[in-house]
DRENGU-896306 format. One record per atom (N, C-alpha, C, CB): residue in one letter; x, y, z; atom name; residue number from 0. Coordinates in nm, 3 decimals. Each point is the difference from the previous one (the first is absolute). Glycine has a CB too. Example, Ala and Ser with C-alpha at 12.3 -4.5 7.8 and 13.67 -1.06 7.14 Angstrom:
BEGIN
+------+---------+---------+---------+------+------+
! resn !       X !       Y !       Z ! name ! resi !
+------+---------+---------+---------+------+------+
!    a !   1.319 !  -0.569 !   0.780 !    N !    0 !
!    a !  -0.089 !   0.119 !   0.000 !   CA !    0 !
!    a !   0.090 !   0.120 !   0.000 !    C !    0 !
!    a !  -0.189 !  -0.117 !   0.125 !   CB !    0 !
!    s !   0.154 !   0.222 !  -0.197 !    N !    1 !
!    s !   0.082 !   0.119 !   0.006 !   CA !    1 !
!    s !  -0.077 !   0.109 !   0.073 !    C !    1 !
!    s !   0.118 !  -0.063 !  -0.215 !   CB !    1 !
+------+---------+---------+---------+------+------+
REM end
This chain:
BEGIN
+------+---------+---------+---------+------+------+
! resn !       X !       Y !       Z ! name ! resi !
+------+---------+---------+---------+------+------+
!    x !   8.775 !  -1.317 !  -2.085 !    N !    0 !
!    x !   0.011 !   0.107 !  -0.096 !   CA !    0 !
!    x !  -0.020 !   0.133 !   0.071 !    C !    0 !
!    x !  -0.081 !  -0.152 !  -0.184 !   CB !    0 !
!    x !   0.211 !   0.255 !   0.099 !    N !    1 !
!    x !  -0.013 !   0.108 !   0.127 !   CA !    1 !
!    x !  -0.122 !   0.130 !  -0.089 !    C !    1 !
!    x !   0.334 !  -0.042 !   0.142 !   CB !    1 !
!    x !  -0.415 !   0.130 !  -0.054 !    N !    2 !
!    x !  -0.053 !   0.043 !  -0.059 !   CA !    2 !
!    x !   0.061 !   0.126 !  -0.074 !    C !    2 !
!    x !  -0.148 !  -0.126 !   0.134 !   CB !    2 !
!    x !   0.069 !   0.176 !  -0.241 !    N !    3 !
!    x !   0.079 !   0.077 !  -0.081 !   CA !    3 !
!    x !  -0.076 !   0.170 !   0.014 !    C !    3 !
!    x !   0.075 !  -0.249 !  -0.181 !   CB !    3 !
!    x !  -0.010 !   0.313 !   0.080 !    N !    4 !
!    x !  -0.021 !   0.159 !   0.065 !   CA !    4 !
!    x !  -0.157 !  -0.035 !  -0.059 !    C !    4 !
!    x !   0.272 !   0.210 !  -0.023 !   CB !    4 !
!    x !  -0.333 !  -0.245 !  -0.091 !    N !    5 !
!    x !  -0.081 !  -0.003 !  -0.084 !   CA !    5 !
!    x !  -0.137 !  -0.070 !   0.093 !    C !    5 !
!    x !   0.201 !  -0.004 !  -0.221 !   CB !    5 !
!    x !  -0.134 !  -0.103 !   0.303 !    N !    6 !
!    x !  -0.128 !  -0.061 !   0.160 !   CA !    6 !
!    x !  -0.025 !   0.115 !   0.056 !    C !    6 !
!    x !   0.093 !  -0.230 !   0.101 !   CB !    6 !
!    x !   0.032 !   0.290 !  -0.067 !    N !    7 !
!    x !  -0.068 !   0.056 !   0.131 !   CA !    7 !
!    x !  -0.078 !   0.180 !  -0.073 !    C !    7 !
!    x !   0.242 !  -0.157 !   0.233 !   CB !    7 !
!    x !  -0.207 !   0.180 !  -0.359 !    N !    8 !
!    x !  -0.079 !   0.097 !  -0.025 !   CA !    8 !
!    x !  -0.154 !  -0.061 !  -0.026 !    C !    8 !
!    x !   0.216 !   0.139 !  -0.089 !   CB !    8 !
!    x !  -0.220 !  -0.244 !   0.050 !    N !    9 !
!    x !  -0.145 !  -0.061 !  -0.027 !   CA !    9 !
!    x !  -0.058 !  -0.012 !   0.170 !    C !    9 !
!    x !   0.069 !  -0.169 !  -0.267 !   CB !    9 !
!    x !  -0.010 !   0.106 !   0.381 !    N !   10 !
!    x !  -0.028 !  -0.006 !   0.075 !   CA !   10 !
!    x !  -0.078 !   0.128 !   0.050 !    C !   10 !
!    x !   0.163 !  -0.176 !  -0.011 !   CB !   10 !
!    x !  -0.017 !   0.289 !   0.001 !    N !   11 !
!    x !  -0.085 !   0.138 !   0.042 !   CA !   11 !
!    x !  -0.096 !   0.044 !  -0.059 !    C !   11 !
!    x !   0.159 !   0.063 !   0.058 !   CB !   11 !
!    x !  -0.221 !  -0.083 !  -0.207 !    N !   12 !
!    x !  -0.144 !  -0.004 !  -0.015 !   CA !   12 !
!    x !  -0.059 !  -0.043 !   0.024 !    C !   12 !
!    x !   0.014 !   0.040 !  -0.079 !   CB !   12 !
!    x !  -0.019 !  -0.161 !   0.084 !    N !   13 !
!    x !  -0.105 !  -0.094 !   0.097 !   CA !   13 !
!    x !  -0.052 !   0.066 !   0.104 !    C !   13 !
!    x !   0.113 !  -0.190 !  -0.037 !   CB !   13 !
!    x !  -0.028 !   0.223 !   0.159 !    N !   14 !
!    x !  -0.020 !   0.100 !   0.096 !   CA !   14 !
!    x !  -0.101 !   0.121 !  -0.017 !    C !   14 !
!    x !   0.222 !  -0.071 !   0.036 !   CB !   14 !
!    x !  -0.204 !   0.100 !  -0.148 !    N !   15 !
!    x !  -0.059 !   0.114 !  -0.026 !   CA !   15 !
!    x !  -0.170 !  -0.033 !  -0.051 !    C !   15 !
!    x !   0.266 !   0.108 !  -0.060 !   CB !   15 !
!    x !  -0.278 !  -0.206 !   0.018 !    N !   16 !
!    x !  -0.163 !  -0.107 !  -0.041 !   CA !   16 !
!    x !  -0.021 !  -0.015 !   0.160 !    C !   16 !
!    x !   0.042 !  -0.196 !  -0.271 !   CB !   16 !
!    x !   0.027 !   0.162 !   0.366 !    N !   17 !
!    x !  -0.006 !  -0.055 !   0.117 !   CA !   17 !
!    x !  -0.069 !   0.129 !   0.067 !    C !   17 !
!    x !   0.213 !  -0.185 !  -0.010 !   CB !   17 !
!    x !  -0.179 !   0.284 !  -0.053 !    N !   18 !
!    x !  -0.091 !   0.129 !   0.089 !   CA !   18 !
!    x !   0.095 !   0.091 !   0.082 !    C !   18 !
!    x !  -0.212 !  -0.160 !   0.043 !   CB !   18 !
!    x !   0.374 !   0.147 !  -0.056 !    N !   19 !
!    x !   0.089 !   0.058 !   0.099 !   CA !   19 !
!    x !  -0.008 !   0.144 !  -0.132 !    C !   19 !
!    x !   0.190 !  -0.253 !   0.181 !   CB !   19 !
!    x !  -0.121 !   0.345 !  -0.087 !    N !   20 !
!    x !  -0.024 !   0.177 !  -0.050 !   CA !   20 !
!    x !   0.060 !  -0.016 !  -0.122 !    C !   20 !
!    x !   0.025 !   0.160 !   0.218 !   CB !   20 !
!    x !  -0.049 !  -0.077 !  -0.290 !    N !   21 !
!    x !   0.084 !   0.026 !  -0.173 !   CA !   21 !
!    x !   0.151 !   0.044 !   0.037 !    C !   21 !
!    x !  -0.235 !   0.117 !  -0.153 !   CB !   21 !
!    x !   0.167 !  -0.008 !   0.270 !    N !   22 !
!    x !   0.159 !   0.033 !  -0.039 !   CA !   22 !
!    x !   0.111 !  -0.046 !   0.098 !    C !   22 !
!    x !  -0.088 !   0.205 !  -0.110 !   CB !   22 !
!    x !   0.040 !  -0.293 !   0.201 !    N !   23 !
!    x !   0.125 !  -0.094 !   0.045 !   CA !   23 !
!    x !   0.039 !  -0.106 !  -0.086 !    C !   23 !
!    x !  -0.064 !   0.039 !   0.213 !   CB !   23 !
!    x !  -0.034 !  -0.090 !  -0.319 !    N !   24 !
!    x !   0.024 !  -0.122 !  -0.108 !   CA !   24 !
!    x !   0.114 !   0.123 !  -0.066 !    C !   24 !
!    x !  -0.285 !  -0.195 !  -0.057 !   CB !   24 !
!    x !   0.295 !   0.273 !  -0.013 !    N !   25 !
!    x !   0.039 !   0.133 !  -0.103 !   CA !   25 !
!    x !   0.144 !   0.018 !   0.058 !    C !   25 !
!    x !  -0.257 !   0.147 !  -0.041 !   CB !   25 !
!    x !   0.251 !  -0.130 !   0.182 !    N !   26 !
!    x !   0.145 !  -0.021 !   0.052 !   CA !   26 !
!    x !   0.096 !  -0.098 !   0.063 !    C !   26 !
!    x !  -0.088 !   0.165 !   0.004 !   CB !   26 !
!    x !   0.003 !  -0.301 !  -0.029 !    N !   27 !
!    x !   0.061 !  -0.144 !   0.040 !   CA !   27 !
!    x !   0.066 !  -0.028 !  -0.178 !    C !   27 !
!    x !  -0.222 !  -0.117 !   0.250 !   CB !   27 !
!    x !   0.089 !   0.138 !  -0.370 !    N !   28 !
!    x !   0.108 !  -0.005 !  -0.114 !   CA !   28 !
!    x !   0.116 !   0.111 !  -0.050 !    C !   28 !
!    x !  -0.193 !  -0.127 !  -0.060 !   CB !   28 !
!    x !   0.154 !   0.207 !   0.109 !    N !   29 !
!    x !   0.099 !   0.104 !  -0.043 !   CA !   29 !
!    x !   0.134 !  -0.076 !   0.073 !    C !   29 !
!    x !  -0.176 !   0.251 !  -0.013 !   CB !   29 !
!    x !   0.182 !  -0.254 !   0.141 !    N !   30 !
!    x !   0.117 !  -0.082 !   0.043 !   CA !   30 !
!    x !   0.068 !  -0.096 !  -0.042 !    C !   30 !
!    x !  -0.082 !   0.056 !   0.122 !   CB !   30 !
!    x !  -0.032 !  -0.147 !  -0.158 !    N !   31 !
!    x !   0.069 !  -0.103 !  -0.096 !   CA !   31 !
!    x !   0.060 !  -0.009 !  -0.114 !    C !   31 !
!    x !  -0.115 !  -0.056 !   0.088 !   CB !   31 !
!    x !   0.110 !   0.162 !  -0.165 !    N !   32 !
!    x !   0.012 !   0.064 !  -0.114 !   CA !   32 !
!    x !   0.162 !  -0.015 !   0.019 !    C !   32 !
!    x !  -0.240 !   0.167 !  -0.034 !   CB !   32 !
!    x !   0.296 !  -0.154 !  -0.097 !    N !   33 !
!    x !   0.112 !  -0.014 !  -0.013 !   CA !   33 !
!    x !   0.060 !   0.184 !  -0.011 !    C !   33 !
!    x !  -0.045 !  -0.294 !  -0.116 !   CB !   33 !
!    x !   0.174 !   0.296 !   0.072 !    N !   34 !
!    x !   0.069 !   0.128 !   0.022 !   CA !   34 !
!    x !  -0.037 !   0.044 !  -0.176 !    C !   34 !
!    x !   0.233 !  -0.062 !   0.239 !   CB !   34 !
!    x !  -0.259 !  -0.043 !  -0.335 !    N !   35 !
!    x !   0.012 !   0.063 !  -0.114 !   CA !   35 !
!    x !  -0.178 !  -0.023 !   0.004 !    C !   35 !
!    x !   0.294 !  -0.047 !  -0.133 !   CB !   35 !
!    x !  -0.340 !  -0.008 !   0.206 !    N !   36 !
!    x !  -0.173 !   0.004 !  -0.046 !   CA !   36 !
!    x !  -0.011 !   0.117 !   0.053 !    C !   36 !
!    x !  -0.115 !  -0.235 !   0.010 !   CB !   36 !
!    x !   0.169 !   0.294 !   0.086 !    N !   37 !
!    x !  -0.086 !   0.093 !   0.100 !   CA !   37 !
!    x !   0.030 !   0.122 !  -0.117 !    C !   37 !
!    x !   0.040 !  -0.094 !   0.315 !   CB !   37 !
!    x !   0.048 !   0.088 !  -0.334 !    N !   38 !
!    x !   0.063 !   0.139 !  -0.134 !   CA !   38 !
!    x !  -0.126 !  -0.019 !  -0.120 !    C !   38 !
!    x !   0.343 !  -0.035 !   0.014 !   CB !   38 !
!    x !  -0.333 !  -0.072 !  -0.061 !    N !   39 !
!    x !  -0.090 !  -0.050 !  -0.102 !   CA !   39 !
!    x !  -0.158 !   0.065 !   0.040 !    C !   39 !
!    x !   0.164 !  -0.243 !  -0.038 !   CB !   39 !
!    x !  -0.189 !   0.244 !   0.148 !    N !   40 !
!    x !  -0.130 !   0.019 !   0.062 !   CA !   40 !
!    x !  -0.008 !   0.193 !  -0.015 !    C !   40 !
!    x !   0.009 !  -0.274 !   0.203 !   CB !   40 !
!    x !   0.095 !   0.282 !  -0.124 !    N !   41 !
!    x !  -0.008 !   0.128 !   0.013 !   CA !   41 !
!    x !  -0.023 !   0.096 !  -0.129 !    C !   41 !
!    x !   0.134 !  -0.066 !   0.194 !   CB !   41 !
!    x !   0.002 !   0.004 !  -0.290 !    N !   42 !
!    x !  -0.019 !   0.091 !  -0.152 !   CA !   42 !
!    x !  -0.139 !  -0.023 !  -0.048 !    C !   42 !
!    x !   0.250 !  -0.032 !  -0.089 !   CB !   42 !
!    x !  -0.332 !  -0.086 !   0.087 !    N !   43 !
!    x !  -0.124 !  -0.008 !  -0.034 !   CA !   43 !
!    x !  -0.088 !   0.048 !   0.042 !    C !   43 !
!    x !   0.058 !  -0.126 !  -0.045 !   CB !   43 !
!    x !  -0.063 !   0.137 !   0.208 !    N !   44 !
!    x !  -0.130 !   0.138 !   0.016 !   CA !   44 !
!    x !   0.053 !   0.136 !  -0.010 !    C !   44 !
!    x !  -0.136 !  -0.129 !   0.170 !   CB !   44 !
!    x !   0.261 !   0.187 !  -0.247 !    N !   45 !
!    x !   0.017 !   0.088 !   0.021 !   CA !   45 !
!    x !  -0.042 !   0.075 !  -0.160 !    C !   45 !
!    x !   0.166 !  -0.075 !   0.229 !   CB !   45 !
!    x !  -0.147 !  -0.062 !  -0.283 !    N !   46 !
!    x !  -0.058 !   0.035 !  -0.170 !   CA !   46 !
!    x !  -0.176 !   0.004 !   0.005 !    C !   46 !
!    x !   0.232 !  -0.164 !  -0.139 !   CB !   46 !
!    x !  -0.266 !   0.073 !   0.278 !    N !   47 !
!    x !  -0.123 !  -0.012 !  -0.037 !   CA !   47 !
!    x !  -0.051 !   0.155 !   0.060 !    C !   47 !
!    x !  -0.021 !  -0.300 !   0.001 !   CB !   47 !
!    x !   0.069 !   0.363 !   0.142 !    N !   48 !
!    x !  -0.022 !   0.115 !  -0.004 !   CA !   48 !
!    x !   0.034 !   0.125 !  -0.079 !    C !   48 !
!    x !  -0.014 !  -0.117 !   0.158 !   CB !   48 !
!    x !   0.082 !   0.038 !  -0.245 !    N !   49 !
!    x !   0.007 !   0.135 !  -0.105 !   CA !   49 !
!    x !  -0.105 !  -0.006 !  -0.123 !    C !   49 !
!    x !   0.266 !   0.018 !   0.048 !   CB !   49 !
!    x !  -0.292 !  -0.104 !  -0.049 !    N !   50 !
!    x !  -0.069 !  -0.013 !  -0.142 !   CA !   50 !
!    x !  -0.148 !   0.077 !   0.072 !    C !   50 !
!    x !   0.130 !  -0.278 !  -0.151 !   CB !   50 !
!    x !  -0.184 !   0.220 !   0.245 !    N !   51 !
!    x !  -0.125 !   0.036 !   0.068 !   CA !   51 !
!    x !   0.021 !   0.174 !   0.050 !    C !   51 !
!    x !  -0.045 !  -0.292 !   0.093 !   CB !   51 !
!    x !   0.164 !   0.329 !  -0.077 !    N !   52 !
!    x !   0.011 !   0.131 !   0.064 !   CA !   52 !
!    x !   0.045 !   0.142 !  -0.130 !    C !   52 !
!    x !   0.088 !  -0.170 !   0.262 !   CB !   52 !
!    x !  -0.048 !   0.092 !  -0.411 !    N !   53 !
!    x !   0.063 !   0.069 !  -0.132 !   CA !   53 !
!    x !  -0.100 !   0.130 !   0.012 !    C !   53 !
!    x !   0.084 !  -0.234 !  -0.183 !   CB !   53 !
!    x !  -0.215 !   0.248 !   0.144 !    N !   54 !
!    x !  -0.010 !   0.173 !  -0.017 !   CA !   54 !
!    x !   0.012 !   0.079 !   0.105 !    C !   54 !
!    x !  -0.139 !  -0.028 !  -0.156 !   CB !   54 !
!    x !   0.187 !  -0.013 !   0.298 !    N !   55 !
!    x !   0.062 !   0.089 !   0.103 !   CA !   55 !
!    x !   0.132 !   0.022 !   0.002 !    C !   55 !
!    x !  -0.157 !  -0.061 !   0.117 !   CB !   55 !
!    x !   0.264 !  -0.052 !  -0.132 !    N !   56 !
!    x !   0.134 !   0.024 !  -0.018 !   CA !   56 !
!    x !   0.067 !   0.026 !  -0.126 !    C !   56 !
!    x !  -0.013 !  -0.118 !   0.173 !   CB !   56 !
!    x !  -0.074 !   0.104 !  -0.286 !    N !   57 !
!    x !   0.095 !   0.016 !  -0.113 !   CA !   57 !
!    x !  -0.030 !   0.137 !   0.000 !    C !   57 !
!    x !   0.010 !  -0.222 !  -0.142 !   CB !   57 !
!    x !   0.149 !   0.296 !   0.101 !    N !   58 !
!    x !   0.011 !   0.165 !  -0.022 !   CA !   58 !
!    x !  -0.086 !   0.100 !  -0.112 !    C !   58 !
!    x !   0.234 !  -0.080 !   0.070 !   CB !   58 !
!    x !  -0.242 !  -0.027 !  -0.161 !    N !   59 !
!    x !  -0.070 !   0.031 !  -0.124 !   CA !   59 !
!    x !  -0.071 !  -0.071 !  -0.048 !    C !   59 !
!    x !   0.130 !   0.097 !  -0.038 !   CB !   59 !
!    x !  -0.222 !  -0.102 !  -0.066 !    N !   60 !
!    x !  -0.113 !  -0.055 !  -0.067 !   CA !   60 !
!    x !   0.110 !  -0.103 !  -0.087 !    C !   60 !
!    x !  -0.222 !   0.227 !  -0.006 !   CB !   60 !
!    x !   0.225 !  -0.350 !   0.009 !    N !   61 !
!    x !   0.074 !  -0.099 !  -0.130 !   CA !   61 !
!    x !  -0.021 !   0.032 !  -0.145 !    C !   61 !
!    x !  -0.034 !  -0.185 !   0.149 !   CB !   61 !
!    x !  -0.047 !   0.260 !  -0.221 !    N !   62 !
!    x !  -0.037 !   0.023 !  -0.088 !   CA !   62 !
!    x !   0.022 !   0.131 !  -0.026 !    C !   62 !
!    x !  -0.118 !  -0.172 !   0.021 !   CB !   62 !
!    x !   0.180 !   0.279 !   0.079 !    N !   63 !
!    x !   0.024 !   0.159 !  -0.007 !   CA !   63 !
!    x !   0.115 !   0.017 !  -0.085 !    C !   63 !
!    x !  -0.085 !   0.057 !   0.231 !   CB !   63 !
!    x !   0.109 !  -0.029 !  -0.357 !    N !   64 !
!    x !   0.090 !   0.075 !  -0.068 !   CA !   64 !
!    x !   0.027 !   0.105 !   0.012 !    C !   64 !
!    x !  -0.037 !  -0.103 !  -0.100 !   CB !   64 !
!    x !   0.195 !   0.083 !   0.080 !    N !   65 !
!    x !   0.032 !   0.190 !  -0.027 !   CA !   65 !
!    x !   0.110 !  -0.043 !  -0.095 !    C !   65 !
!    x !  -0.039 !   0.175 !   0.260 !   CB !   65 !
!    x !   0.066 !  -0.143 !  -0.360 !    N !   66 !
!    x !   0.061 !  -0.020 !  -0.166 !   CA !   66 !
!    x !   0.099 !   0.082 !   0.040 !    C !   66 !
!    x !  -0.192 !  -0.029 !  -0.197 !   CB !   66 !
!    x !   0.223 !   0.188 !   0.284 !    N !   67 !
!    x !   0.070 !   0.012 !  -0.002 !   CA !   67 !
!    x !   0.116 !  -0.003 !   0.118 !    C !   67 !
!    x !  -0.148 !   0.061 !  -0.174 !   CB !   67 !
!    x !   0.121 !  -0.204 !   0.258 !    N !   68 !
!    x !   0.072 !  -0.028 !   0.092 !   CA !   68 !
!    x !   0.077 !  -0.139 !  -0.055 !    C !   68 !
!    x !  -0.161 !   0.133 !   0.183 !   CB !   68 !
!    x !   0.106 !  -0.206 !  -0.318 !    N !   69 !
!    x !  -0.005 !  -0.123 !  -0.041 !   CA !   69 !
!    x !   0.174 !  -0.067 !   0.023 !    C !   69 !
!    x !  -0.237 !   0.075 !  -0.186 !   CB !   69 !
!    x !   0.256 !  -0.176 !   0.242 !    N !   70 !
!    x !   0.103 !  -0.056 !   0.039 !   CA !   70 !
!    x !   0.106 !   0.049 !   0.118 !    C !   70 !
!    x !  -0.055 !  -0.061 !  -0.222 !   CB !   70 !
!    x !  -0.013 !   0.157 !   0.273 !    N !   71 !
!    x !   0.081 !   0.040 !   0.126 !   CA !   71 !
!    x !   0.023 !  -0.129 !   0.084 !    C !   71 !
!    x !  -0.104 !   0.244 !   0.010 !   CB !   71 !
!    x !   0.252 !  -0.160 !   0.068 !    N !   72 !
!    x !   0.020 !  -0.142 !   0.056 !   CA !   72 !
!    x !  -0.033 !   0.058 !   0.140 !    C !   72 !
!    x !   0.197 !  -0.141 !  -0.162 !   CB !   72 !
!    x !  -0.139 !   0.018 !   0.252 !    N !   73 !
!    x !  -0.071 !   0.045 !   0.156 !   CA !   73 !
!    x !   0.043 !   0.109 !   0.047 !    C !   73 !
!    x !  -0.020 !  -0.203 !   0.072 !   CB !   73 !
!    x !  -0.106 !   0.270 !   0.073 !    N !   74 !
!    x !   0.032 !   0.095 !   0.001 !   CA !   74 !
!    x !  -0.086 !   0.007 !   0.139 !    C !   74 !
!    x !   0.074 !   0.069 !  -0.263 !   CB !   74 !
!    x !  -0.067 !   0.083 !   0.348 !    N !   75 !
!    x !  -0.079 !  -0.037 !   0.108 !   CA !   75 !
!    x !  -0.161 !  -0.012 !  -0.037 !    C !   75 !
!    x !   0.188 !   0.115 !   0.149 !   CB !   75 !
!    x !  -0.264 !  -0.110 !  -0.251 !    N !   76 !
!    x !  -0.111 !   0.032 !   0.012 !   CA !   76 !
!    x !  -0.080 !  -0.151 !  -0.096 !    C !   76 !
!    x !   0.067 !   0.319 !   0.042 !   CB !   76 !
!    x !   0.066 !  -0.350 !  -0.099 !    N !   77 !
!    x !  -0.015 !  -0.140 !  -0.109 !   CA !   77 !
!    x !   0.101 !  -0.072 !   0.050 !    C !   77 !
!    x !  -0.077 !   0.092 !  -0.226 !   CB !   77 !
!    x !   0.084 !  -0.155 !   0.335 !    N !   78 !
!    x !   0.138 !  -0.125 !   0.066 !   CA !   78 !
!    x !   0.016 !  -0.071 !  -0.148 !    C !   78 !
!    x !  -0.081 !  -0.087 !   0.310 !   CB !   78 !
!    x !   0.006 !   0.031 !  -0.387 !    N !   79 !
!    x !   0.022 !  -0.085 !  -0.078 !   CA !   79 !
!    x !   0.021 !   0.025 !  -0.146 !    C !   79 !
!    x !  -0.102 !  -0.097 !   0.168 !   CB !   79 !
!    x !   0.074 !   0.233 !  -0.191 !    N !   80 !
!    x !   0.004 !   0.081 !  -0.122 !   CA !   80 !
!    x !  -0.145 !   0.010 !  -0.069 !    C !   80 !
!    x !   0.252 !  -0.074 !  -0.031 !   CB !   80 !
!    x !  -0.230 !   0.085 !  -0.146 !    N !   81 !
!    x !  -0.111 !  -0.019 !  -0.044 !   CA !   81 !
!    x !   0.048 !  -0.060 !  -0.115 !    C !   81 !
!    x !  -0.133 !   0.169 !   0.108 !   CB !   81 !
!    x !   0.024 !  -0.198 !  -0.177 !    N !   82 !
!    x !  -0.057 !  -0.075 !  -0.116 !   CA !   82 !
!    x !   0.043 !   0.067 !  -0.129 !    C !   82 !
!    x !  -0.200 !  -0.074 !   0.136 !   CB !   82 !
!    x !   0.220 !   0.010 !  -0.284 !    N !   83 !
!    x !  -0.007 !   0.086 !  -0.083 !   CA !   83 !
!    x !  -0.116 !   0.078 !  -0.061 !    C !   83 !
!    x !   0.168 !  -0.125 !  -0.008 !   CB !   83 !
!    x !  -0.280 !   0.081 !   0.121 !    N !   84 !
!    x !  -0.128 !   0.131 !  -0.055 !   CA !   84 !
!    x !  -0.013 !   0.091 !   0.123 !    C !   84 !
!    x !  -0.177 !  -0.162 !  -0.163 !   CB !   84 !
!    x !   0.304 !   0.154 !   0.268 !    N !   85 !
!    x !  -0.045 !   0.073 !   0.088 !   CA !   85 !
!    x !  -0.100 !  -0.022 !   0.159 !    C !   85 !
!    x !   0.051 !   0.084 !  -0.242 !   CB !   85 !
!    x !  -0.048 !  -0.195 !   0.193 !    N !   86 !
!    x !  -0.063 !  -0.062 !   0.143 !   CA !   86 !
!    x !   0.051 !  -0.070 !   0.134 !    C !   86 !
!    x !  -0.124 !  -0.019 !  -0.168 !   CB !   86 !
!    x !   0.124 !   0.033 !   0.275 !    N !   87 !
!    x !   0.071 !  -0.025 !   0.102 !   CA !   87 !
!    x !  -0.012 !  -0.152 !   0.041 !    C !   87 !
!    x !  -0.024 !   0.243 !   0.060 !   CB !   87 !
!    x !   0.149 !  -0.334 !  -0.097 !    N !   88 !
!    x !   0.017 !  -0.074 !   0.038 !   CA !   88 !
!    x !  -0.040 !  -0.106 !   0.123 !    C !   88 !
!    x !   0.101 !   0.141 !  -0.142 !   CB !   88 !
!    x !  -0.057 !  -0.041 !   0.279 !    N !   89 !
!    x !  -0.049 !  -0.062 !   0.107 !   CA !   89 !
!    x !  -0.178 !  -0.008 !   0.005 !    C !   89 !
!    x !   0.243 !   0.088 !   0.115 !   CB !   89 !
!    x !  -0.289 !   0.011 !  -0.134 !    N !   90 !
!    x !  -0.114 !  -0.028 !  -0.030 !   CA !   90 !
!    x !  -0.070 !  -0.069 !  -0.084 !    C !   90 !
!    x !   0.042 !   0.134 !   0.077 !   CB !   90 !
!    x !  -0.027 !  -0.151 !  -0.150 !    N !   91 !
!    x !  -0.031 !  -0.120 !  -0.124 !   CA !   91 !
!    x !   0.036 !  -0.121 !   0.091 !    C !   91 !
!    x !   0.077 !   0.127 !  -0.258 !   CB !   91 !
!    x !   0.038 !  -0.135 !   0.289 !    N !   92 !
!    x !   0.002 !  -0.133 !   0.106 !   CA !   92 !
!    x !  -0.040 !  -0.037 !   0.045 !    C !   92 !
!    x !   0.076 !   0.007 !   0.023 !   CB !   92 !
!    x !  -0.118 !   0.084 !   0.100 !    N !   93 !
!    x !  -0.099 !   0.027 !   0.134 !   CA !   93 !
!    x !  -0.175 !  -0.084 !  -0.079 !    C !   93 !
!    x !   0.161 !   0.327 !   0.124 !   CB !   93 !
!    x !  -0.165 !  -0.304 !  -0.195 !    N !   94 !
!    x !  -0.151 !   0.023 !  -0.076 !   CA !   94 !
!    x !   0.018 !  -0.125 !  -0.090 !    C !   94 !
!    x !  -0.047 !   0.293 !  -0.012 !   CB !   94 !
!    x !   0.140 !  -0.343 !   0.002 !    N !   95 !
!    x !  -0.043 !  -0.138 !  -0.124 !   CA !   95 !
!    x !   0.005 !   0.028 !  -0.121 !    C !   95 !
!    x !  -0.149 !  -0.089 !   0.119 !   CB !   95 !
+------+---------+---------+---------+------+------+
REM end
């Protein structure tokens, strides 16, 4: 029986109980990783650095109205537009 991608990522943890560095285990699975896991991986810490990084990158407060900007569409200062109370989209995003 031939071994499968799923051995040898278990294997490379093992390795890693075994006491070898984190981050040569970190880049033996990353390798192993497939072309759509590695994407998969990537979009996921990139959400996870956003969620942890939201009151530095979001442009505006998620909750900031302005009534009389309400439904603008995109623009340079709102990529994503706004809301019908006026609130900026991307940010609300950014923020959950």
């Amino acid at each position: 029986m031939q071994p499968t991608k799923v051995d040898a990522i278990l294997a490379t943890m093992h390795e890693l109980v075994n006491g070898m560095e984190s981050q040569r285990v970190w880049m033996g699975v990353w390798r192993k990783l497939s072309l759509t896991g590695r994407i998969g991986l990537s979009v996921l810490t990139i959400f996870v650095l956003m969620a942890l990084f939201a009151p530095l990158i979001s442009p505006f407060g998620p909750n900031q109205q302005k009534l009389d900007k309400r439904l603008e569409g995109p623009s340079l200062s709102n990529p994503l537009g706004r809301d019908e109370f006026g609130r900026d989209i991307l940010s609300r995003i950014i923020n959950g």
